[in-house]
N, C-alpha and C positions, 0 to 999 in steps of 0.2 A: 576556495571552491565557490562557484555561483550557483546558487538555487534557483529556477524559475517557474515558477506555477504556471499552469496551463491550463484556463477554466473551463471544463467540456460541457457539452448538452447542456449548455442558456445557463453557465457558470455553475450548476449544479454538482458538478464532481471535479475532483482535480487532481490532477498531473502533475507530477515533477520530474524534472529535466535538473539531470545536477553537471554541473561541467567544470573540467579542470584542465583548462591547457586546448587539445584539443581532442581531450577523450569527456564523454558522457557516458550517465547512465540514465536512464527512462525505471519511474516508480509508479504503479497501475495506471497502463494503459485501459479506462473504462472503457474509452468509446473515440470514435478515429472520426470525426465528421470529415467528407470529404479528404482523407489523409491526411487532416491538418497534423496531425503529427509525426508523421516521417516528412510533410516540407517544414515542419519547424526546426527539425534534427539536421533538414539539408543546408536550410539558411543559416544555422549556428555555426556549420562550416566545421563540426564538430565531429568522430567515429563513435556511433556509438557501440559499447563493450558489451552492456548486458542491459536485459529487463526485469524487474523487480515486480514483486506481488504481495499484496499482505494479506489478501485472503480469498477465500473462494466467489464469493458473490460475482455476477456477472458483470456488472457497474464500475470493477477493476479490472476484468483483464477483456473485456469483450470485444475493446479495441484491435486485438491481434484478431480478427477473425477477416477483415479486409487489409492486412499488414502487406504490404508493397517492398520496403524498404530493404533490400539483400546485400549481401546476406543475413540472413537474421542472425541478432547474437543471442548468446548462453540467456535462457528463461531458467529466473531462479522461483519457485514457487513453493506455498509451505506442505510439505509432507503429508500431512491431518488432513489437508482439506483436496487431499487430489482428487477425489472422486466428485467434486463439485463440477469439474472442468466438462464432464460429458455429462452430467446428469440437470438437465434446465428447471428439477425441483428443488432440488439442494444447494444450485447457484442463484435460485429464484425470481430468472430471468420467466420461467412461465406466471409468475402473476404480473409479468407486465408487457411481455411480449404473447403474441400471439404463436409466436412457433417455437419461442425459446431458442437459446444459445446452447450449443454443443460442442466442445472443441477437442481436437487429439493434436495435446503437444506435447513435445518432447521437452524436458526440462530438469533441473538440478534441483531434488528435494532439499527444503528448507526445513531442520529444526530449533529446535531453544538452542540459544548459545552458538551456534554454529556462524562465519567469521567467513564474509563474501569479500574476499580479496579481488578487486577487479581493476587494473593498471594502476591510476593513481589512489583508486578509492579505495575503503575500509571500512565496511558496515556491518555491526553484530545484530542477529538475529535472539529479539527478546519475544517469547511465546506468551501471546495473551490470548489463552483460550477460554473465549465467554460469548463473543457478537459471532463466531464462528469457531468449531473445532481446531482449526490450523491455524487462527488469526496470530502472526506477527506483527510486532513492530520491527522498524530498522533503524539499529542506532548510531548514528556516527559523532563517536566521543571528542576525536580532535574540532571537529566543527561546533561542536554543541549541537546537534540537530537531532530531533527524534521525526519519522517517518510514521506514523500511528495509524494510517487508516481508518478504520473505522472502529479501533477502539477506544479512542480519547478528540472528542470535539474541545474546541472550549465551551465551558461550564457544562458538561455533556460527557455521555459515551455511548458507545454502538448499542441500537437495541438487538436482547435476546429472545425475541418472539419468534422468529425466523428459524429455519433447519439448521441445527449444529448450535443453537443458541444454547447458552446454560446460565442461568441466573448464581448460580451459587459458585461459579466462578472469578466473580465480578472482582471480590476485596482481593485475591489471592493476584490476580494478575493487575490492577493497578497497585499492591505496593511493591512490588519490581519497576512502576513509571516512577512512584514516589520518591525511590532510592536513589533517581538521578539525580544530579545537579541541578539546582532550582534557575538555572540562567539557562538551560535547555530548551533551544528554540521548540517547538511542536509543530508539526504539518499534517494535516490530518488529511481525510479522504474526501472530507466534505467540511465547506465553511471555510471560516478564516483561521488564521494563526496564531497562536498561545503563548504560552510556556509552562513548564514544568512548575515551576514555583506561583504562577497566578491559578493553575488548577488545584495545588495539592492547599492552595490557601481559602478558595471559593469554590472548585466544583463539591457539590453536594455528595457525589459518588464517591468520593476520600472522605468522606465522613458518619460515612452510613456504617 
């Protein structure tokens, strides 16, 4: 499988494009500048199967609000956090937009554990509820890859100041990251890339 990041809004957030053969799948579309991302989908020459979410905030899926790209496939998105999708305080697109994001979509709720079979891929869904009520990771064990969003940066993790945030859920959902394999690549939502064994060795938040 080929991973590709995709750095949106002045490298600020990012996208992943995973590809196998000539299926894809697309993980938080934040933001679509100009549809750079259905002509990246078209240049890979690639179908893509489904779209992935790992949390509510608008910064991940806001992208699908000028989506082009048809037919659209299966939106997997997490459970917990559905009522972010229409409500622009809980997705908290109104402290930085002026009109806020709103969206009605249709989509496959996403919970803990639950096993997003899609052509070639295989991604389990781990619930880390703390940076948002619904936040998942997406884990793909034969690759070693963890999909984290915005609850594991390197040396870092998602703040819980924000709507749906809960501090006291912080140690209970990173040691389910901990438990992974320390050769666990990390992709987070924001920033560069990790691993599993440089966090659980140095981020300060596994050790609080």
């Amino acid at each position: 499988m080929d991973i590709e990041v995709i750095a949106l809004h002045g490298g600020y957030a990012n996208s992943y494009l995973l590809k196998d053969g000539n299926s894809a799948l697309l993980i938080d579309p934040g933001y679509n500048e100009d549809h750079c991302l259905e002509k990246r989908i078209t240049e890979s020459g690639c179908h893509l199967l489904g779209i992935l979410i790992t949390h509510g905030h608008y910064d991940h899926f806001a992208g699908l609000k000028n989506w082009s790209l048809l037919p659209t496939p299966p939106i997997f998105f997490p459970k917990d956090d559905e009522e972010c999708l229409e409500n622009p305080v809980l997705n908290v697109s109104r402290l930085f937009e002026i009109e806020g994001t709103s969206l009605h979509l249709g989509f496959y709720p996403v919970e803990d554990e639950d096993e997003i079979a899609v052509g070639p891929f295989l991604l389990k869904a781990i619930a880390t509820p703390f940076h948002t009520k619904g936040s998942v990771c997406y884990y793909d064990e034969f690759n070693h890859a963890l999909f984290a969003g915005d609850t594991l940066f390197k040396d870092s993790i998602g703040r819980t100041d924000l709507p749906g945030g809960d501090e006291a859920l912080i140690a209970s959902s990173l040691a389910k990251l901990a438990a992974l394999p320390e050769d666990t690549d990390v992709y987070p939502g924001h920033g560069e890339m990790t691993t599993i064994g440089h966090e659980v060795a140095n981020n300060p938040f596994f050790r609080s």
